[in-house]
C-alpha positions as CSV (number, residue, x, y, z in Angstrom):
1,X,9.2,-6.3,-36.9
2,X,7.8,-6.1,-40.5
3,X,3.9,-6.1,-41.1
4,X,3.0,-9.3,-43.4
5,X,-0.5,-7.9,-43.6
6,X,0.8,-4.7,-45.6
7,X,2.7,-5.4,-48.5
8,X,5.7,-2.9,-49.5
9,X,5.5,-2.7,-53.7
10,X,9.1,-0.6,-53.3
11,X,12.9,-1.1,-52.2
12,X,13.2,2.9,-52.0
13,X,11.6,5.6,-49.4
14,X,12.8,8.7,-49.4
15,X,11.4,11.1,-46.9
16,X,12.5,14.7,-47.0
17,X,11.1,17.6,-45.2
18,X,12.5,20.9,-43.4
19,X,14.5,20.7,-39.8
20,X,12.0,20.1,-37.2
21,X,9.4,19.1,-39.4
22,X,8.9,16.0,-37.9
23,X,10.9,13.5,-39.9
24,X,12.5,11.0,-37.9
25,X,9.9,10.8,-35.2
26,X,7.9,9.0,-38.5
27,X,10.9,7.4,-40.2
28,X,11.7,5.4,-37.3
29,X,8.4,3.3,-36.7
30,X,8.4,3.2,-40.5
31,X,11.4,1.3,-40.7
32,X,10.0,-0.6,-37.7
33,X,7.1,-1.4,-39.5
34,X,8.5,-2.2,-42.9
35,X,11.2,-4.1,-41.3
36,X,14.1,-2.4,-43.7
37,X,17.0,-0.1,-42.4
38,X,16.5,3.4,-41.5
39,X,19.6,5.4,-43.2
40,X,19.8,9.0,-42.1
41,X,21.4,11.7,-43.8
42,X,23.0,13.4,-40.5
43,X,25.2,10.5,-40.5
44,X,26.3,10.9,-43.8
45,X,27.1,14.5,-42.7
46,X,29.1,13.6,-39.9
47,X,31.0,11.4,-41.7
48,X,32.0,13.6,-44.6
49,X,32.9,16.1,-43.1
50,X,35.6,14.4,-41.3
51,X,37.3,13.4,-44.1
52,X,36.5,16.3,-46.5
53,X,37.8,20.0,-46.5
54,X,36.1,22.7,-47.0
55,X,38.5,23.3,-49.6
56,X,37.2,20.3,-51.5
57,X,33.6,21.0,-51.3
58,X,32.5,24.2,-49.5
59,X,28.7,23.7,-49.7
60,X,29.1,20.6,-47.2
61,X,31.0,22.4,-44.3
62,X,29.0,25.4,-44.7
63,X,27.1,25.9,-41.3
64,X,30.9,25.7,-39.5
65,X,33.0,27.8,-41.9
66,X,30.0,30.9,-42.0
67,X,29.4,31.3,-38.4
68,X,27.6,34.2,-39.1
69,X,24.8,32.4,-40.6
70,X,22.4,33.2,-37.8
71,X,22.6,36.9,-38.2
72,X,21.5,36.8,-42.2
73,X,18.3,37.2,-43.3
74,X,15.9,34.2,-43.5
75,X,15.5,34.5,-47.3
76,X,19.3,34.4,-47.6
77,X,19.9,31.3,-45.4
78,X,17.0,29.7,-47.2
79,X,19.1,30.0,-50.6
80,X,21.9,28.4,-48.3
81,X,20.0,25.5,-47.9
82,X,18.9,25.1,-51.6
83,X,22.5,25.4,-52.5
84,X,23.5,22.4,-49.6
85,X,20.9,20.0,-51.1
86,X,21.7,20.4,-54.3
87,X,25.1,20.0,-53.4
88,X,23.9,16.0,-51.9
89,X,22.2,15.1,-54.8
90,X,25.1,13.5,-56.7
91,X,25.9,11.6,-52.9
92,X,22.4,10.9,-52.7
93,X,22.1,9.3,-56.1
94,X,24.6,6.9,-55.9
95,X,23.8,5.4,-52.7
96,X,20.0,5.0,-54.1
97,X,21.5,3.9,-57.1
98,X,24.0,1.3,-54.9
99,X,20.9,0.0,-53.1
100,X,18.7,-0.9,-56.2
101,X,21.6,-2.8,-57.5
102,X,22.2,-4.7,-54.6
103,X,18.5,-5.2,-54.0
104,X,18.5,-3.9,-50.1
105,X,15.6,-1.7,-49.3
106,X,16.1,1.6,-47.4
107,X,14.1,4.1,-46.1
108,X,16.2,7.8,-46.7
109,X,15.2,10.3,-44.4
110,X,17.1,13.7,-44.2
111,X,16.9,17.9,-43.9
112,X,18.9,18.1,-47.7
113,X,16.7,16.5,-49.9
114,X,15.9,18.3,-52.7
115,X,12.4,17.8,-54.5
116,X,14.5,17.1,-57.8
117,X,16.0,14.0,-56.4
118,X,13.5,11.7,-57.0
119,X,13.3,13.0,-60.6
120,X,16.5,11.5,-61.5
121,X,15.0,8.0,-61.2
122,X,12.2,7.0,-63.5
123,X,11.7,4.0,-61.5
124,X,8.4,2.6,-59.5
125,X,10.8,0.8,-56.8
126,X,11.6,4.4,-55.1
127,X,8.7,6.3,-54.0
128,X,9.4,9.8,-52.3
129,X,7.1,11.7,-49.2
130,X,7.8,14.8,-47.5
131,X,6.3,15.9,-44.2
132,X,5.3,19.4,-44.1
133,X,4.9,21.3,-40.7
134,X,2.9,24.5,-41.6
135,X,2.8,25.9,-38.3
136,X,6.0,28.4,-37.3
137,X,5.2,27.8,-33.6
138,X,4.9,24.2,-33.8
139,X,8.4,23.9,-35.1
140,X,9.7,26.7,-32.5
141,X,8.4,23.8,-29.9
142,X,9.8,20.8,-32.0
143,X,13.0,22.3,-31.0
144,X,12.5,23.3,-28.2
145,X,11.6,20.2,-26.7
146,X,14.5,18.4,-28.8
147,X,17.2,20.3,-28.1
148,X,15.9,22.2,-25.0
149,X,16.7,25.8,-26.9
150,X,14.4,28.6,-28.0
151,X,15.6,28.8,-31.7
152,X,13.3,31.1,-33.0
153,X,15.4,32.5,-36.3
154,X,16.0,28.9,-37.0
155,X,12.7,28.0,-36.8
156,X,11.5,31.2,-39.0
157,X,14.0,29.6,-41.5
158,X,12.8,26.2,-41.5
159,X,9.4,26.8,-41.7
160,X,10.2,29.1,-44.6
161,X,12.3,26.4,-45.9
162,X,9.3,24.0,-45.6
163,X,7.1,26.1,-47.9
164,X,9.8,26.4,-50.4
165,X,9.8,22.7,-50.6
166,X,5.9,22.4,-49.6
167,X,5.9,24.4,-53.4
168,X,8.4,22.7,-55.4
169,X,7.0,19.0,-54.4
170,X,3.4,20.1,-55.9
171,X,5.1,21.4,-58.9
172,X,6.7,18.0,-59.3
173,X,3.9,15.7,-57.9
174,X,5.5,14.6,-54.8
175,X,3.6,13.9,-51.9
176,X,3.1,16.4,-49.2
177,X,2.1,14.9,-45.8
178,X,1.1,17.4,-43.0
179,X,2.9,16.3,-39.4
180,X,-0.4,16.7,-37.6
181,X,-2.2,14.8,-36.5
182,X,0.1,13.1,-34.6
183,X,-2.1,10.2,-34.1
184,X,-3.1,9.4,-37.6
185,X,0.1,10.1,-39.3
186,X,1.4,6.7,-39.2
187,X,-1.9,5.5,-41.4
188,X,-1.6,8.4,-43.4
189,X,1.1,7.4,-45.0
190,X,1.1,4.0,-45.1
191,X,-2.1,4.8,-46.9
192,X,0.1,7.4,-49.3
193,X,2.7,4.7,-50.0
194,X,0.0,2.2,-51.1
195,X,-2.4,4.8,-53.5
């Protein structure tokens, strides 16, 4: 149920961040809280690459066609995942674009968004976050207790991806919100959105 005492000045959240950064656990009382849909990326995913080849678009299927991903270096796999979210920007534009138009407000929430999205839209009805886990071993546990697998290449790569982005969103003046505290984080942002 929406909060009346908190009053949202934007149609648009996006909130991107590295794999087991922490995300959807806020995304979801978020939405809650805002009363506005929750739209996740990793359906998206699902979706198109049931009806696209990897033929058509390579960068989108490319975790199943290169199963030898987990054997490359972290630094390589990291350019991987640069290349992937730029791939989803033209995607990710339109459906943004789709729900200005049609004036239904969304929170975005997804592994692939790239720091230059936001910059495509000069517009104060979208406002971006990204959560930030800084610790390696933290997100070693995130999955571990999500998935119930010790991951520990893939977490070496997301937290490196998470400094790549943790750099490129204070180049461009997007918000950087740390994971922990857990018990604050909810207030943290809300106090974010509202600055």
């Amino acid at each position: 149920m929406q909060n009346s005492s908190i009053e949202r000045d934007w149609d648009i959240l996006i909130i991107g961040g590295a794999s087991g950064s922490g995300k959807t656990s806020i995304s979801r009382p978020l939405s809650k809280f805002y009363g506005i849909d929750l739209v996740r990326i990793d359906d998206f995913q699902c979706f198109l690459e049931a009806i696209i080849s990897p033929e058509q678009i390579s960068n989108l299927h490319y975790w199943k066609i290169e199963p030898t991903w987990r054997e490359q270096s972290v630094d390589w796999v990291v350019e991987r995942l640069k290349d992937v979210s730029r791939a989803w920007m033209p995607g990710l534009k339109a459906i943004i674009k789709d729900r200005l138009e049609e004036n239904i407000p969304m929170i975005l929430e997804g592994d692939f968004i790239h720091p230059e999205l936001p910059l495509a839209f000069n517009n104060p009805r979208i406002k971006t976050i990204f959560i930030h886990e800084p610790s390696k071993e933290q997100i070693l546990q995130n999955y571990l207790s999500r998935e119930g697998k010790h991951q520990a290449h893939r977490a070496e790569i997301s937290h490196a991806f998470g400094n790549w982005l943790k750099e490129n969103c204070e180049k461009y003046s997007i918000p950087i919100i740390e994971f922990r505290p857990w018990d604050n984080l909810m207030e943290r942002v809300i106090s974010c959105l509202h600055d």
